[in-house]
C-alpha positions as semicolon CSV with decimal commas, in nm:
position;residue;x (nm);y (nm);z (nm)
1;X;-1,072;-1,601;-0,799
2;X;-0,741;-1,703;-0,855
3;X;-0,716;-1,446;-1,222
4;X;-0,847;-1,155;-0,997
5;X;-0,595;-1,232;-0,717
6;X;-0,295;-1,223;-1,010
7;X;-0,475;-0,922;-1,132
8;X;-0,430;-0,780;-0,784
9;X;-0,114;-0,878;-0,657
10;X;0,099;-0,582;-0,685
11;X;-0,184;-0,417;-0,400
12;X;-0,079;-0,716;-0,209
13;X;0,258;-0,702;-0,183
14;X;0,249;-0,319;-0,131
15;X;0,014;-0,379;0,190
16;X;0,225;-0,680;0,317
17;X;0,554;-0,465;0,285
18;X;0,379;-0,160;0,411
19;X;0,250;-0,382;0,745
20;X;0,593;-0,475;0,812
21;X;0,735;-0,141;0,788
22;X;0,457;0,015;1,018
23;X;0,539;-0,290;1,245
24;X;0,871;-0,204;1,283
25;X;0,867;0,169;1,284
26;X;0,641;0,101;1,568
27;X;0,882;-0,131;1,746
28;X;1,230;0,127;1,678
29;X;1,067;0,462;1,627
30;X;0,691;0,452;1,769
31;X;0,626;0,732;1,989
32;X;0,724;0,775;2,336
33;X;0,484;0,978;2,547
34;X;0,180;0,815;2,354
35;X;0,021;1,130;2,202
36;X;0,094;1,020;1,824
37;X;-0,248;0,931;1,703
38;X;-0,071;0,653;1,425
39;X;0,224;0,508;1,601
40;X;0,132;0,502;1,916
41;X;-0,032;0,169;1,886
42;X;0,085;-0,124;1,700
43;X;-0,242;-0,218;1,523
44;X;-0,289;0,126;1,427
45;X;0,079;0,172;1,273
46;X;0,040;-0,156;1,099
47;X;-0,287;-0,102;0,908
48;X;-0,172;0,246;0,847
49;X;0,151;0,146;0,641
50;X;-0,026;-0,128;0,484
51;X;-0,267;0,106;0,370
52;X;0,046;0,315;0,218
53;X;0,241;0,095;0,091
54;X;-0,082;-0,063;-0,142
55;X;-0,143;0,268;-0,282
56;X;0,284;0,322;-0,331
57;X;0,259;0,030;-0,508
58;X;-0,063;0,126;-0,712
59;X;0,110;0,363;-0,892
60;X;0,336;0,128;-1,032
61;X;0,090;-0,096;-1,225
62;X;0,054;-0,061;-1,570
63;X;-0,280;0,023;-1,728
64;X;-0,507;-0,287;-1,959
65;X;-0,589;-0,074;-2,214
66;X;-0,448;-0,083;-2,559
67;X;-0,396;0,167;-2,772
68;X;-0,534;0,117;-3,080
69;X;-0,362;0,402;-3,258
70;X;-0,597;0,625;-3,334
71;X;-0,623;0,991;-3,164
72;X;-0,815;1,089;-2,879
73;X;-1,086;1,324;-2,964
74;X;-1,152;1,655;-2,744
């Protein structure tokens, strides 16, 4: 549990950061007459930007395989 969670962790941090930034663009921006499907609700913001920010952060992790130095066949 604990290898698959360091495995992992970069997805974590990107969802934690990503729920506080839908949290607060909720609380400062949000949207004022309600119709905004996303940020009209705080829950809904939240999850949404966590959701975000784990795949921003995705992108960023660096791939197991080795290389082993021989070419790729077509």
């Amino acid at each position: 549990m604990k290898k698959w969670l360091l495995n992992n962790k970069l997805y974590f941090i990107g969802a934690l950061t990503g729920a506080v930034a839908g949290f607060f663009y909720w609380k400062f921006v949000g949207c004022i007459n309600g119709t905004c499907v996303i940020t009209s609700h705080p829950v809904r913001s939240t999850v949404y930007f966590a959701l975000m920010g784990s795949l921003v952060f995705s992108m960023f992790k660096k791939d197991q395989k080795k290389i082993t130095g021989s070419k790729m066949q077509n």
